[in-house]
C-alpha positions in Angstrom: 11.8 -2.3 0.6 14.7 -4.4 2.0 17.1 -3.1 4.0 19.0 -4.4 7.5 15.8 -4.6 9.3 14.3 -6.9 6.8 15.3 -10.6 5.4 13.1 -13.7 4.4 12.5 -15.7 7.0 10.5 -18.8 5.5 8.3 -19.9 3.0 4.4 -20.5 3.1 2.1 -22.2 0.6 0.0 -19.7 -1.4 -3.4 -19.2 0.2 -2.5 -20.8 3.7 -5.5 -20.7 6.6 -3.2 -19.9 9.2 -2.2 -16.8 7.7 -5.1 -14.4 8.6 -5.6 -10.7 8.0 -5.8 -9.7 11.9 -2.0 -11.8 12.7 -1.2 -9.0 9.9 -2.8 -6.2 11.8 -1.9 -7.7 15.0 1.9 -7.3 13.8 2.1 -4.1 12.5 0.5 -3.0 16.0 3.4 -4.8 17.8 6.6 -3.1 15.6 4.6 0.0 14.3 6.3 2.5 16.6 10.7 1.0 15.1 8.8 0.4 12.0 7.5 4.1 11.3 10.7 5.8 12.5 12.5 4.0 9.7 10.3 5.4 6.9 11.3 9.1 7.4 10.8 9.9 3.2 8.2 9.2 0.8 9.3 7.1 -2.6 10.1 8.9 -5.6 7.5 7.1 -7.7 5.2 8.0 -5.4 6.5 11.7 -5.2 6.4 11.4 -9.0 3.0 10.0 -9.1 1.8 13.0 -7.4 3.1 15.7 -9.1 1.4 14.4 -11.9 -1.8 13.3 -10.9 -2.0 16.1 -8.1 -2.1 19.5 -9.3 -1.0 21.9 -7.2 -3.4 23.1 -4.5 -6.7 21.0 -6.0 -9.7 20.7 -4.7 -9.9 17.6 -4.6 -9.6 14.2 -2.2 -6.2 12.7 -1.8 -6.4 8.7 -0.2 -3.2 7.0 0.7 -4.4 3.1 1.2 -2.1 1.4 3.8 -0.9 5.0 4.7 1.1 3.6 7.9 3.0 6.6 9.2 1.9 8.9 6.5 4.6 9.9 4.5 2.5 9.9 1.7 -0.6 11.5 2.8 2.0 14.5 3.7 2.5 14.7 0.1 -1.0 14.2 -1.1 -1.9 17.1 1.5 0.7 19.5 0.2 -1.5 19.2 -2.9 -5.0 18.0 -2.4 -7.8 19.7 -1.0 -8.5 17.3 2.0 -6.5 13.6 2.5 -8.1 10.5 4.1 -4.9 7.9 5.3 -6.5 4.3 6.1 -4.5 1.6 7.2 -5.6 -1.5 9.4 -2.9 -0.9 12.1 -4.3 1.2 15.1 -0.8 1.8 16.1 0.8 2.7 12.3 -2.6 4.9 12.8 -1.2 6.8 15.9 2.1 7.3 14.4 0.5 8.9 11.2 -1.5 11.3 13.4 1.3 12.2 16.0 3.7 12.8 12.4 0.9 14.9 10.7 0.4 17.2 14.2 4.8 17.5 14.0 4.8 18.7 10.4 1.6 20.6 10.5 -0.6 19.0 7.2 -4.3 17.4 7.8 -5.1 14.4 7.2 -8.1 12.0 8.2 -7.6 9.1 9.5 -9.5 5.6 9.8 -8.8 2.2 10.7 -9.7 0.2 7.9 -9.9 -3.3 5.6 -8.3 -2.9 2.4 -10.7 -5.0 0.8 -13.8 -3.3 2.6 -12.8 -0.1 2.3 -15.6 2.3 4.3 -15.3 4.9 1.6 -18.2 6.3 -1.1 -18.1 5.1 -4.6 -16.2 7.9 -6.8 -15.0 9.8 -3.9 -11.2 9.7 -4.4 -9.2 12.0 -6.8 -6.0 10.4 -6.1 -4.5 7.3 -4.7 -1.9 6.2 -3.9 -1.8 2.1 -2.3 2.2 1.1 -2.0 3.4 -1.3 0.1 0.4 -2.5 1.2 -0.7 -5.1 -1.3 1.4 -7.9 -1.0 0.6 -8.0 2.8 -3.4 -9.2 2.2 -2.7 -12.9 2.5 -4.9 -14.4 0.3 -5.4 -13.8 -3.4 -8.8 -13.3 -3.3 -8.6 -10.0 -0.7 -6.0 -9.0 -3.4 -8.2 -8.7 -5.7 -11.5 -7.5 -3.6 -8.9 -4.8 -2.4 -7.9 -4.2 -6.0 -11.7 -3.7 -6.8 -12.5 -1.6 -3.7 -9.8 0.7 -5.1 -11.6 1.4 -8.4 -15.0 1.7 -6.6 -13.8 4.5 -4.6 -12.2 6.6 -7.7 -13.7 9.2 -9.2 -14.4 8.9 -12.7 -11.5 10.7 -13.9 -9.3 9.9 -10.8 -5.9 7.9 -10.9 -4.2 5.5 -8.6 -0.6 4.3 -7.6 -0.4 0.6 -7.0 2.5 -1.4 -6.1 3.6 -4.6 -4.7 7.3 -6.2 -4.0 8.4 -8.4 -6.4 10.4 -11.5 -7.8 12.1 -9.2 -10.0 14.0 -7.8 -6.5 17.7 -9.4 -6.6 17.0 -11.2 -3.4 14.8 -13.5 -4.7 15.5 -16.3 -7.2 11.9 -17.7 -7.5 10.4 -16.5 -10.8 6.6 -17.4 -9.9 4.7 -15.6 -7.2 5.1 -17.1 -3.7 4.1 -16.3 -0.2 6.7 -15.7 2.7 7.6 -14.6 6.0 10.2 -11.3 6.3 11.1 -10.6 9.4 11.4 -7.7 11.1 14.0 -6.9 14.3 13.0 -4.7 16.7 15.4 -3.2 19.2 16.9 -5.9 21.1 17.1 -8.0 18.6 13.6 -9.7 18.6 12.7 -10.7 15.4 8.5 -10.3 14.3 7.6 -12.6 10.9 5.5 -10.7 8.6 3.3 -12.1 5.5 4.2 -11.1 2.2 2.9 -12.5 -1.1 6.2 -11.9 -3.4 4.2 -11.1 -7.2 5.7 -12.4 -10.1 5.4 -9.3 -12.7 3.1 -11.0 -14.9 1.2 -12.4 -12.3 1.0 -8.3 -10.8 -0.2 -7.3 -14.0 -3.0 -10.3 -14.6 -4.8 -9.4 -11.1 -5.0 -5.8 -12.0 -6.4 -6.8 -15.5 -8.8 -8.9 -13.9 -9.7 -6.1 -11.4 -12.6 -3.3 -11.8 -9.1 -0.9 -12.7 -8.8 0.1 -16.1 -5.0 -0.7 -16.2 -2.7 2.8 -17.6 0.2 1.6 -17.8 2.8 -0.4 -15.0 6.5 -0.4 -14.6 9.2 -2.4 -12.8 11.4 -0.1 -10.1 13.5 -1.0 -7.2 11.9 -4.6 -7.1 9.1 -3.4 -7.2 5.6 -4.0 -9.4 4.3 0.3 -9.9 1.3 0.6 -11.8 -0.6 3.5 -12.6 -5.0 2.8 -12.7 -7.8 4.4 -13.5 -11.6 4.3 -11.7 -14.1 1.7 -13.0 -16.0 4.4 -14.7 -13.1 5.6 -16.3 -13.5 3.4 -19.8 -17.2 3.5 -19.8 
């Protein structure tokens, strides 16, 4: 994820009050029409992901959680029966829908709580959640979100889940932390936005002790990829 627009800004203490999930929303509404117009391409783990999991044409339901502009809803709907994007950002929201009307793929979009996602239990064939993670700012809507997430899979549905990490070569802290990155809008105005940085173990214990049943989880880029399984999967 970093690049020129992005560089740590400061440090918080894990868990701080002031950081609350609407400043996060409240954010991504006020950079979300630079921010989207610099994430023209989907990832290739993600692209990767759903060739895999995504059969060509299936009819099934795609969700991309944190979907933002939807880049990745465009590729869940090249293969997926119908795609819901959710993110919390009305304005990442109105990118997705104005990108989805340019390229011509359907997608349905709702403004959303990762934690308290407004989705049926078992309804989702495929997810994919990147890049969204690491912005709840407290560990326990980590892991409510984590849990939503395997509510809403289908029995024999599969999930993409990945979070920035210490591994990345900017960082030289080897335990999880919380941080500000800032992003520079044109002008040069710079807007501080939460991350919590996982450590790789740490990445992996929360998804343990999530309602996932944990595949299998990888290091790329700096960042923590793992692919999950539904609650109902190991039952």
């Amino acid at each position: 994820m970093a690049g020129d627009q992005e560089r740590s800004r400061d440090r918080t203490k894990s868990g701080d009050a002031s950081v609350r999930r609407a400043d996060v929303r409240d954010t991504y509404d006020r950079i979300a029409t630079h921010f989207a117009s610099t994430r023209e391409y989907g990832w290739p783990e993600v692209e990767s992901f759903v060739a895999t999991h995504a059969p060509d044409r299936a009819a099934g339901v795609g969700l991309d959680l944190g979907c933002g502009n939807c880049r990745h809803a465009e590729l869940l709907a090249a293969r997926l029966e119908s795609v819901v994007g959710l993110d919390v950002s009305r304005g990442l929201l109105r990118t997705g829908r104005e990108r989805a009307l340019e390229r011509g793929f359907a997608v349905d979009l709702i403004q959303g709580d990762a934690a308290a996602l407004p989705l049926s239990a078992d309804a989702v064939d495929v997810a994919v959640y990147v890049a969204t993670l690491h912005h709840l700012p407290t560990q326990g809507a980590r892991r409510d979100s984590l849990d939503e997430l395997a509510r809403v899979l289908s029995p024999d549905g599969r999930g993409l889940v990945s979070a920035w990490s210490t591994a990345h070569d900017r960082f030289d802290e080897t335990d999880g932390f919380d941080t500000t990155v800032e992003w520079t809008l044109p002008g040069g105005e710079p807007v501080g936005r939460f991350y919590h940085i996982y450590a790789p173990d740490e990445f992996e214990a929360d998804l343990v002790a999530s309602d996932l049943e944990l595949l299998e989880w990888e290091l790329s880029s700096g960042n923590c990829y793992a692919t999950v399984a539904g609650a109902a999967a190991s039952e």
